[in-house]
Structures are given as structure tokens and as C-alpha cells.
N, C-alpha and C positions, 0 to 999 in steps of 0.2 A: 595802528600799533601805537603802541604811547609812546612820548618824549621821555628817553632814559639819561639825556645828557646830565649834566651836573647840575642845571640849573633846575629840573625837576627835582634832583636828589637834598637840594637845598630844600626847596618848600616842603617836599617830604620829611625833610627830618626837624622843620621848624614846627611841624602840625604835629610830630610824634613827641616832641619835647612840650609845645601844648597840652597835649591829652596826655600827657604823664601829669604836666603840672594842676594841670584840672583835678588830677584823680589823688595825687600827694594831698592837696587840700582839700578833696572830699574827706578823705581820710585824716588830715589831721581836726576837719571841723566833728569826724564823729566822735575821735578818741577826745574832745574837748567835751563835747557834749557828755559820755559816757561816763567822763573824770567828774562831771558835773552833777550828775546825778547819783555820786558815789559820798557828796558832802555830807558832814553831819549837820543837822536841823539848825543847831547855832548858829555852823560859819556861814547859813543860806539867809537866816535870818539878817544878821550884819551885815551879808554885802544887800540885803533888799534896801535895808535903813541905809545904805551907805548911796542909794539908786539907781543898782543892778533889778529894779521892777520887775523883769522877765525873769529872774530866777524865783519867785515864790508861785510859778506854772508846775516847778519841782514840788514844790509842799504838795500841790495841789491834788496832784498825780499821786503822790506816797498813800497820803492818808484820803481819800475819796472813798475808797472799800471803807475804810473803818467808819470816815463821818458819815456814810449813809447807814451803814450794820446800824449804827448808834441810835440817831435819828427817828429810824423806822421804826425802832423796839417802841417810841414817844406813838409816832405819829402813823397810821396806816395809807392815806392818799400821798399817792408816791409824788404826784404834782407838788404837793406842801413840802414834803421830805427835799423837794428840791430846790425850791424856792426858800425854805429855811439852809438849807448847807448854802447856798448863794450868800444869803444874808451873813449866816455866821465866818463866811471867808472872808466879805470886804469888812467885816467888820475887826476880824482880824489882822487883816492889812492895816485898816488905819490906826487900832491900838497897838500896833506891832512894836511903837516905843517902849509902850506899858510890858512886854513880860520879861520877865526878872531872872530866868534860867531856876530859879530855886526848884519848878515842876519841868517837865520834858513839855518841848514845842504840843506834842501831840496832845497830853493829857490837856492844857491850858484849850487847846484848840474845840477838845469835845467837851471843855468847862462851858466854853462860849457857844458853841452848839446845841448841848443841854438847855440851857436859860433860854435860847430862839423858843427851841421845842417847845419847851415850857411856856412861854410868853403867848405861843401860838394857838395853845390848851386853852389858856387862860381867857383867850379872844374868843375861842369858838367852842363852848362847852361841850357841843354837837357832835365837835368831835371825838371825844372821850366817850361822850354816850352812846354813839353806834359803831363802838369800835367792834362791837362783837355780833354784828351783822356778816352774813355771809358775801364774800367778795374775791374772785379769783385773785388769785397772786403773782399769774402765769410768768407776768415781767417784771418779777423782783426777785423769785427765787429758780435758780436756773440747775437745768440736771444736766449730768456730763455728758458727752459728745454720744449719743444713740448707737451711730457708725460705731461704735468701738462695746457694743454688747450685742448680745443678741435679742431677738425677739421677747423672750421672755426674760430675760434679765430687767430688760428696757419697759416692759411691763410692770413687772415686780417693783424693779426702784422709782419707779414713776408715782404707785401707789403708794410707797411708802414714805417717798419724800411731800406728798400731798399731807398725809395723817401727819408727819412733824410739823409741815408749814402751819399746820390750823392749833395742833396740838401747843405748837410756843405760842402763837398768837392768843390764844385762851389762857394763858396764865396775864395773872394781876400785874399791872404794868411795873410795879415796885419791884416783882421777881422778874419780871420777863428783861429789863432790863440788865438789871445784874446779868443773868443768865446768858445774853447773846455778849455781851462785854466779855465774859469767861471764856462760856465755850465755844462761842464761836469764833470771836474776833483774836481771842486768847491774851486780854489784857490778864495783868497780875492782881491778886486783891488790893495791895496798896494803888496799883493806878485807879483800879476803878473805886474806892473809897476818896481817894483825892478828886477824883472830876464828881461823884455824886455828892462830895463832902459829907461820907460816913463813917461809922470808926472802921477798923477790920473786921471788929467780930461780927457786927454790923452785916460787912457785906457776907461772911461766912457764911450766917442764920440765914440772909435773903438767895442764896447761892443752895443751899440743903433744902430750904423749902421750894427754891424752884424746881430739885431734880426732883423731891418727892410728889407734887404734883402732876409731875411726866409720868408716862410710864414707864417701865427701864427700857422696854427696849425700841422706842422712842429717843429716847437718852442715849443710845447708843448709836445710830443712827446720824444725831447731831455734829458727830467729831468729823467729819468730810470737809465740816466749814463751808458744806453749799447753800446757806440760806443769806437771803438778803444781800446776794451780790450785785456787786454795780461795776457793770461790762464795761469792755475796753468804749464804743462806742458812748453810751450814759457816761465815761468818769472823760470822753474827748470833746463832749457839747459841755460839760461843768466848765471843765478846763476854760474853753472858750468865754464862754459867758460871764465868768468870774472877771476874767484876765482883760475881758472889754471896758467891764463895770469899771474896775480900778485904773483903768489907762487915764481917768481924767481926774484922779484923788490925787 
């Protein structure tokens, strides 16, 4: 039978006020972390400059979907697509003096992402020249949860999300860009005119010409926003990799 004297009832209620205190501070480190990732892009910015370093894991996290959406419209070896977003982060960190608020974090971020891509073009023309070889995409474009349609459903959207992966990828990199900026990632004309540095009308004409080269109902198809994602897993090894790179800048 167990010891119910007072002197158990002491250690028992020193181990309950423990496990309470353990669980308060769980709990206040998540509502800290939560409040944390509720900041805007400035105040994360300034306290990184200020050398809260672990808080630009938060940028990182935000915008990952969009800098690889971006990236990939450049570039089709998903290896490059990530080895450029690596690039274009630490390179953000260490000009992280240089932005000026005049553009949003994010626009300045896929400025500097852009010119990787580009530069990366520029290295390997091979790349551009077999961009329009045939090549699954199976782990870059991902269909929704199967469990949650049926057999033929699951067939149908399987097929048709196939025809739009190939169908954006065959437009001229000049629209396809524009195109996945819009409608997939859902930038506004002036952001993506400011990261490709073109007017608006600019991007309007490269925007009408990308849907007219689609088919419509291809074009319709594209509003799910399911191409070119980058999974919890893919945006938790950036994370890492980035956040390693810069531990010693």
C-alpha cells in the first residue's frame, strides 16, 4: 500500500506544481513563438539587423512557396531551383543592411532570386535549351489528398493536372513567368512589374498573352494554386540549410 502520510503528500504536490510549471512555460514559449510569426516582415527584419539571427527561419518559412513558385517558372531542375533559393536567402541575409522598405521584404527578396536564376541561365545555356524536353514533375507539382476523392475523380484530376503542368511549362519563359506570379502565387501587377522591373502595361500584354496561349480550360484549372508547391518537408530542409549557411556570416 503506499505511504499516504504528509510527507508523500509534500512530494506529491511539489511534482504537481512542477508539471504545472513545465506546462505554463510550454505554453508561454508557444504563444511567444505564435506572436512571432504574426510580425510584419520589417519589425523581423530589424530585430535580425539588431542579432535576433533565428528570427529570419520566419522569412524563410513565409515566403519558401513563393521563392520556389518563382524560381521554377526560370529554372526546371528542381536540384538548381534549390541550390539558387539557398543562394538567393544568404545572400539576402548579408545585404539585409541594403533594403530600404521603399519595395515589400518579399518583392526585393524574389528581385534577388530573379538575378540568381538568371545568372544561373546565363552559366548554363543548356539549360534553357532543354527546357522543353520531356521530364516528370511528379515532386514539384502535387495533387490533393486522393483519400478525399474518389476513384474517378482521382483519375480525372490526376489527368488534368498532368495537361496544365506540361501546358505552363511550354509557354515562353517571358509569359510563363508573369503567369505563375499572377495566377498562381497571386502577386499584384505592380509587385511583379517591380521584381521583373517592367511597366504594368508590360506585365498586362505578357499576362493576356500567357492566358491566350493556354487553353481556357486549362486556364481554369490553374486557380487551385496546386503547381509548383513546396511541401512542409522541401520548405523544413531550406529552412535548415539556409539557417546553417548563415550561423557563421
Amino acid at each position: 500500500m503506499p505511504w499516504t502520510g504528509r510527507g508523500y503528500k509534500i512530494c506529491n504536490f511539489r511534482q504537481l506544481m512542477a508539471s504545472k510549471g513545465k506546462e505554463h512555460s510550454m505554453k508561454a514559449n508557444h504563444l511567444e513563438s505564435f506572436t512571432l510569426t504574426k510580425l510584419p516582415d520589417s519589425t523581423i527584419v530589424e530585430r535580425v539587423l539588431q542579432g535576433e539571427k533565428e528570427l529570419f527561419e520566419i522569412l524563410l518559412r513565409r515566403y519558401n512557396q513563393r521563392l520556389f513558385r518563382v524560381v521554377r517558372s526560370y529554372i526546371r531542375s528542381e536540384d538548381d531551383v534549390k541550390d539558387i533559393m539557398q543562394d538567393a536567402y544568404v545572400k539576402a541575409y548579408t545585404k539585409l543592411e541594403q533594403f530600404n522598405y521603399e519595395a515589400s521584404f518579399s518583392t526585393w527578396l524574389i528581385r534577388i532570386a530573379i538575378n540568381e536564376a538568371l545568372q544561373q541561365i546565363r552559366k548554363n545555356k543548356r539549360q534553357t535549351n532543354n527546357y522543353g524536353k520531356t521530364e516528370r514533375l511528379d515532386n514539384v507539382f502535387h495533387l490533393p489528398d486522393p483519400n478525399q476523392m474518389n476513384p474517378e475523380k482521382h483519375t480525372i484530376r490526376t489527368q488534368t493536372h498532368h495537361l496544365i503542368e506540361e501546358a505552363v511549362d511550354r509557354l515562353p519563359e517571358k509569359y510563363r513567368v508573369v503567369f505563375v506570379m499572377h495566377q498562381v502565387e497571386g502577386l499584384s501587377n505592380p509587385e511583379i512589374a517591380t521584381c521583373l522591373k517592367l511597366s504594368d502595361s508590360n506585365v498586362k500584354v505578357r499576362l493576356h498573352r500567357a492566358k491566350k496561349l493556354l487553353k481556357e480550360e486549362l486556364y481554369k484549372n490553374t486557380h487551385d494554386a496546386s503547381i509548383y508547391e513546396f511541401g512542409n518537408q522541401k520548405c523544413d530542409l531550406m529552412v535548415e540549410m539556409v539557417m546553417v549557411k548563415i550561423q557563421n556570416i
